[in-house]
C-alpha positions as CSV (number, residue, x, y, z in Angstrom):
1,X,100.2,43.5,28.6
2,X,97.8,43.8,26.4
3,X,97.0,42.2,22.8
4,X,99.9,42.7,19.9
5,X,99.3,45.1,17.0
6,X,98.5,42.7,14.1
7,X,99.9,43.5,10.5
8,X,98.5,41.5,7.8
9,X,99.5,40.5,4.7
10,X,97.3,40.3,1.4
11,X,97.4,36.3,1.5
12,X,95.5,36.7,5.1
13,X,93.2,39.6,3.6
14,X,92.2,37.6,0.2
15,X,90.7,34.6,2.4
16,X,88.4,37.3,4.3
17,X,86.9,38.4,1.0
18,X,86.1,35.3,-0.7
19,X,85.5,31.6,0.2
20,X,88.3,29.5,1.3
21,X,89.0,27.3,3.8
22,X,90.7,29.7,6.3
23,X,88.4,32.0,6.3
24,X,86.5,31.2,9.7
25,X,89.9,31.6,11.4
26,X,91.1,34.4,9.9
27,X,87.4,36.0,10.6
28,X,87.5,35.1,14.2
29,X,90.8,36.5,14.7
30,X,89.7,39.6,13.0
31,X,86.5,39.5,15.0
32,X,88.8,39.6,18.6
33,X,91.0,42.8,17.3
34,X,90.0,44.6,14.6
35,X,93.0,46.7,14.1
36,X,94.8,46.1,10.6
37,X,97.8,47.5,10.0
38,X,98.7,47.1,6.1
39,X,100.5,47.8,3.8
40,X,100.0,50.4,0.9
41,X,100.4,47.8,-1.9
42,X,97.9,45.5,-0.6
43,X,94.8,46.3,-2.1
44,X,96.6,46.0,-5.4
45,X,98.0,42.7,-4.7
46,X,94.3,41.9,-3.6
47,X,92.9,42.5,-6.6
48,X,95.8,40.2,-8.3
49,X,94.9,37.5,-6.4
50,X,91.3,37.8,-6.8
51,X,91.6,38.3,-10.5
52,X,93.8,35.1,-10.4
53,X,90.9,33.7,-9.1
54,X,88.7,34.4,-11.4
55,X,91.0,33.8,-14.7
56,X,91.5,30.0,-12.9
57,X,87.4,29.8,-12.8
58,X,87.7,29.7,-8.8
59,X,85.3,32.6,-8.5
60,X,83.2,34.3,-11.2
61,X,82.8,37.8,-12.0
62,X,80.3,38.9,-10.0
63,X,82.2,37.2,-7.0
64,X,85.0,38.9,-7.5
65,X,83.2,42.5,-7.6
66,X,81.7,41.7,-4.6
67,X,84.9,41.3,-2.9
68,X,86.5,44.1,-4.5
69,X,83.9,46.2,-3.0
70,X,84.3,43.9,0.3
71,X,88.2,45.1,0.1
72,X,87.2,48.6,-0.7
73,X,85.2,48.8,2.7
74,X,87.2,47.4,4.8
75,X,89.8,49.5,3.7
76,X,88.4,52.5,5.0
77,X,89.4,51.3,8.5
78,X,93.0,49.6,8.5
79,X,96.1,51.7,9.0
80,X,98.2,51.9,6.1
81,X,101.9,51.9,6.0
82,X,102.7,54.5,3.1
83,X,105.9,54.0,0.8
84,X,108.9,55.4,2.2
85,X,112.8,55.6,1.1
86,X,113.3,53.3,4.2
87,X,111.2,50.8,3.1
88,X,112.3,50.4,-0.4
89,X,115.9,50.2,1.0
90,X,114.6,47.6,3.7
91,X,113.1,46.0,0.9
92,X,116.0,45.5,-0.9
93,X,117.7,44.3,1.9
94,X,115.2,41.7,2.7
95,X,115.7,40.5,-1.7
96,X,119.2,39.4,-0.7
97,X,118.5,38.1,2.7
98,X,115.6,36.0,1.4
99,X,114.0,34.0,-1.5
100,X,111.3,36.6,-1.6
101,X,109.6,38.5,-4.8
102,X,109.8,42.3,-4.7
103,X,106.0,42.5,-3.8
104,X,106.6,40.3,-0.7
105,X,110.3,41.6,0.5
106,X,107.8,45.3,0.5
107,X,104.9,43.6,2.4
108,X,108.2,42.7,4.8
109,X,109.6,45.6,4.9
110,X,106.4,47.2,6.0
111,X,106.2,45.2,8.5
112,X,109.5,46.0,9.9
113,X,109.1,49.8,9.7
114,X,106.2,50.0,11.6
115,X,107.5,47.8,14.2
116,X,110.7,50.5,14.6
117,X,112.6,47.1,13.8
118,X,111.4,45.8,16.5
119,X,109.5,42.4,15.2
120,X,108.5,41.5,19.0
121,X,106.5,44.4,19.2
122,X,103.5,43.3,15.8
123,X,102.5,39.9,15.2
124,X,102.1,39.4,11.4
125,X,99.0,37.4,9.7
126,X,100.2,35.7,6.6
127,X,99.1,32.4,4.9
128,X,102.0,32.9,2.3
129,X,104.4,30.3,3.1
130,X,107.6,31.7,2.0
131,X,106.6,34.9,3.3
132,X,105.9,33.7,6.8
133,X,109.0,32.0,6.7
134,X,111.3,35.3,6.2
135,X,109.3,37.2,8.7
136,X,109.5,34.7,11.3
137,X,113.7,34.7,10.3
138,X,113.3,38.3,10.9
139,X,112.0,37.7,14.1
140,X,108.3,38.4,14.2
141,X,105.7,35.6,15.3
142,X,103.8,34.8,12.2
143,X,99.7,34.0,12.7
144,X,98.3,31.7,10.1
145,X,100.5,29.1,9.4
C-alpha cells in the first residue's frame, strides 16, 4: 500500500513560507510527497497569518511579500477542495461537535469530504493544536503534532 494522500492545513503551509522552527520538517515531508490537497480558504487564512506576523513585527514587509508570492506558486500545484453545500453543513456539524472557529470546523470539513468520510483514507498536516485534536476525534491521523 502505498503512501496516504496528505491534506494540509494553513498552520502547516504558513511554516513552509516563512521561518519557524518547523519548517525543516514540514519541508522534508513535503520534499517525500509533494501532493497537497487543500482547502479553498487557505490561501486566505495564509495571508492572515502572515499579516499577523507582520502587524506583531515577526516578519517585515518585504518578508511577507515574499511569501505571499512563495504561497501564490505553490499554489499553482495543490488540489483544491472547492466550497460545497456539504461542506458548509459538515462544517456546521463539526461547530457543535467541537471547540473549533468557523475557519477551522471548514478546513475540517474539507478534509472529511475529500476523504468520502472516510478519515483512514488522508492523513492531515496541521500544527494547530485544537484543530489536530478534532481531526484526530474524527478519526484521521494528524502529522505535525
Amino acid at each position: 500500500m502505498g503512501a496516504l494522500l496528505k491534506y494540509w492545513d494553513a498552520s502547516a503551509i504558513t511554516p513552509l513560507l516563512a521561518e519557524e522552527p518547523s519548517r525543516d520538517n514540514l519541508l522534508h515531508l513535503l520534499e517525500q510527497d509533494a501532493d497537497m490537497l487543500v482547502w479553498w480558504g487557505t490561501p486566505v487564512e495564509i495571508a492572515s497569518a502572515l499579516a499577523r506576523r507582520e502587524r506583531e513585527g515577526l516578519l517585515t514587509a518585504d518578508e511577507v511579500t515574499t511569501a505571499l508570492t512563495a504561497a501564490h506558486a505553490l499554489a499553482e500545484s495543490w488540489h483544491e477542495i472547492v466550497p460545497s453545500d456539504s461542506i458548509r453543513r459538515t462544517a456546521e456539524r463539526l461547530l457543535r461537535a467541537h471547540p473549533l472557529r468557523a475557519a477551522d470546523s471548514l478546513q475540517l470539513a474539507a478534509a472529511l469530504i475529500a476523504s468520502d468520510h472516510d478519515p483512514m483514507s488522508l492523513e492531515v498536516v496541521c500544527l494547530d493544536v485544537r484543530l489536530a485534536r478534532a481531526a484526530q476525534r474524527e478519526g484521521f491521523v494528524v502529522i505535525g503534532q
